[in-house]
N, C-alpha and C positions, 0 to 999 in steps of 0.2 A: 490113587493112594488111599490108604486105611484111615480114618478120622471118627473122632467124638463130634458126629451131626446134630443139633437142634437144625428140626423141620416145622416148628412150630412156635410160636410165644404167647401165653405157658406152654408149658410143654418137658419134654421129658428127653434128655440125649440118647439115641442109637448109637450104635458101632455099625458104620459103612463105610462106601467108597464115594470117592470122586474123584472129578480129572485132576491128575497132577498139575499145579498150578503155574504158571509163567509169570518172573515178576516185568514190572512194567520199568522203564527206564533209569528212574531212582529208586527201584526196590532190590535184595536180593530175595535170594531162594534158600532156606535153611533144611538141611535133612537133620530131622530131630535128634536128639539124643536124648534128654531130657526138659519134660513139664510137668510141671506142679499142679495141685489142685489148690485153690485159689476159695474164697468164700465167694468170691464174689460170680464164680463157673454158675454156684447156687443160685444169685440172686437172678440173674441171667433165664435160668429156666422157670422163673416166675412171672418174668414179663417186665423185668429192671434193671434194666431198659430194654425195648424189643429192636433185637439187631435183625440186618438184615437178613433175609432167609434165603436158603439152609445158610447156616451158622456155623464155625467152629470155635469156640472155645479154649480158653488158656492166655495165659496174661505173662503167666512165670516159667520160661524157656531158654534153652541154650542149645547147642546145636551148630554142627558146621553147614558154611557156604557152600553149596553145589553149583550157584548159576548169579549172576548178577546182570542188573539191566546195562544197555550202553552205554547211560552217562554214570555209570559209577569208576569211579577211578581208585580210591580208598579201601577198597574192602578188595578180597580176591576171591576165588575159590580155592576148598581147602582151610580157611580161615577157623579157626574157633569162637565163637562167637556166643555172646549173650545179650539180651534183647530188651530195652531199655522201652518199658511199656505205656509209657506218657508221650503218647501226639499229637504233634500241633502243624500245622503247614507251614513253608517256610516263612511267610510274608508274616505268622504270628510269631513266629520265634522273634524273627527280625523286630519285630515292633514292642515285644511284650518281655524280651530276652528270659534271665529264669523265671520271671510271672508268664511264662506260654501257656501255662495251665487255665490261665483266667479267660483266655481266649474263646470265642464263641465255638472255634475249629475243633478244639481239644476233644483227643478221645483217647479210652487207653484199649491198648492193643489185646484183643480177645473177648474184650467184650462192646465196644462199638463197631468194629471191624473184626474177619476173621482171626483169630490165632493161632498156637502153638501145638495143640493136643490131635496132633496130626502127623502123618510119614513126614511132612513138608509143613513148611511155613515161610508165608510172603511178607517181609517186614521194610519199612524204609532204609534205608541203606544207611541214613544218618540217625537211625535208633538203633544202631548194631554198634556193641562193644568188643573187644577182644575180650576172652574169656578170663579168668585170673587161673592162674595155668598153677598157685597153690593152694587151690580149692578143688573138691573133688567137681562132676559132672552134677550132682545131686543137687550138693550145697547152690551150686549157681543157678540153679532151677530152683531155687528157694526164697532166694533177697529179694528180685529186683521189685516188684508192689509194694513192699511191703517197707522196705527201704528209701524206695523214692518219695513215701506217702511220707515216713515219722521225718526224712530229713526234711521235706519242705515243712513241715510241722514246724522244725527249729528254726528252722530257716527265716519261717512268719515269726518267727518270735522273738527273734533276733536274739536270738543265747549267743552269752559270750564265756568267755573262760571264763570260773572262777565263779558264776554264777549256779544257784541251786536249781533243780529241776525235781519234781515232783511227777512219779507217774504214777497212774491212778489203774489199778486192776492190771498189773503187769502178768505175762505171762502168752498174751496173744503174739500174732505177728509182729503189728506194729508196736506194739509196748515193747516187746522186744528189740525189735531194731530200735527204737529209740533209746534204750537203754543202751546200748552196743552205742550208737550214736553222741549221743550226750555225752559220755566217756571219753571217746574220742576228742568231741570237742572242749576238753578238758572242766568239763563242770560236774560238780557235787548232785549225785542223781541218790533221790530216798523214792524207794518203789515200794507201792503196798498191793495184798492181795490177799484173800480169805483161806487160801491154800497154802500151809506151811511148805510145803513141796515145794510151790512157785516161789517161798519166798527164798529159800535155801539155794534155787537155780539163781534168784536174780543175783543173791549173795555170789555165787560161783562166777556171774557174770560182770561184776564191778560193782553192785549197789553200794551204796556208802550207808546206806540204815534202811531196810524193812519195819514196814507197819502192817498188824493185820488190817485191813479194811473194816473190819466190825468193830474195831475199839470206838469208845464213843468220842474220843477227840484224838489225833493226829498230832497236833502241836508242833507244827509244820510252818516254818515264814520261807514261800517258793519262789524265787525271779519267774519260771514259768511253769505251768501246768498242764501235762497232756490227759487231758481226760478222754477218756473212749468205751465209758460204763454207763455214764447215762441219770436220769433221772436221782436215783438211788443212793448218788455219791454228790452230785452236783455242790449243795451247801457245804457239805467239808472241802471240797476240793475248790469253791469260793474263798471259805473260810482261810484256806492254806496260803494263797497268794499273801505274799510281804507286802506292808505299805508303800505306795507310788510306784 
């Protein structure tokens, strides 16, 4: 098969080949369709973290079933499928249930183990989702990092309806999907960002009040706050949390 190869960490991705892969008993076999580039494909060829070599890359995948291992019963081939990029072994799931991420096993798919940016991709059979069949091929090659990251965000935070949410430099992935998020789960989300552009999209996307980021106060009392800017925002986005 044709694949995005790291042969090296650091190191820089080729376009080659390798053997078509066979999955192992609880895995299937996906023939791509669509993968996404990822920020973190980048971090990967810097050497963070150095996976095993040669490498394939991709985290954000969908793609039908061609093959599945013997003990899978659940999945077929022919399937549509999207590929759910947080793993953990069973015995952490079982122990850790949605905290499997805290687990020592936890790894996400394309960048501690091969991935998706390939003819084929070998995933465990129980990080394979059906696809949402009203969403295009693209879209579903989009969410799922980026998705999985902002909802455990809330998740840790324990947002409940009704509650405000403050997101801090909207406009990335995950600010995005947090916002898509938070909406959902029915709370008052104010996004800010230095980019009139971004703020007019979060508007389009449910924000309930846009702030630029440069204003020199916010005037903001937040149940929680996703920050993902860093340094530079940190005191306001302290500032913004509600008392208790």
């Amino acid at each position: 098969m044709e694949a995005w190869i790291l042969n090296e960490s650091p190191g820089n991705y080729v376009w080659g080949t390798m053997p078509d892969p066979t999955p192992a008993a609880d895995e299937v076999r996906i023939k791509v369709v669509t993968s996404a580039l990822n920020h973190m494909d980048l971090w990967v060829t810097r050497g963070m973290p150095k996976p095993p070599l040669p490498h394939i890359p991709g985290c954000d995948t969908a793609g039908i079933v061609d093959a599945v291992g013997s003990a899978v019963t659940s999945i077929a081939v022919g399937d549509e499928v999207v590929v759910n990029p947080g793993v953990s072994p069973v015995d952490e799931i079982v122990r850790y249930g949605n905290n499997s991420p805290m687990g020592p096993g936890f790894m996400i798919w394309g960048e501690h183990c091969k991935g998706g940016h390939g003819t084929y991709a070998i995933a465990p059979a129980r990080n394979v989702r059906p696809r949402p069949q009203n969403r295009s091929w693209e879209e579903c090659a989009a969410f799922p990092l980026a998705y999985l990251t902002a909802l455990r965000m809330l998740n840790r935070a324990r947002l409940r309806a009704g509650e405000t949410v403050l997101i801090v430099g909207v406009g990335s992935g995950v600010s995005s999907a947090a916002l898509s998020l938070a909406k959902w789960m029915g709370a008052t989300v104010i996004a800010t960002s230095r980019d009139e552009v971004k703020r007019k999209q979060a508007t389009v996307m449910g924000a309930d009040k846009v702030i630029d980021t440069a204003a020199d106060r916010w005037d903001v009392e937040a149940d929680v706050v996703i920050e993902s800017v860093g340094p530079a925002t940190w005191d306001k986005s302290m500032r913004s949390l509600a008392p208790g």
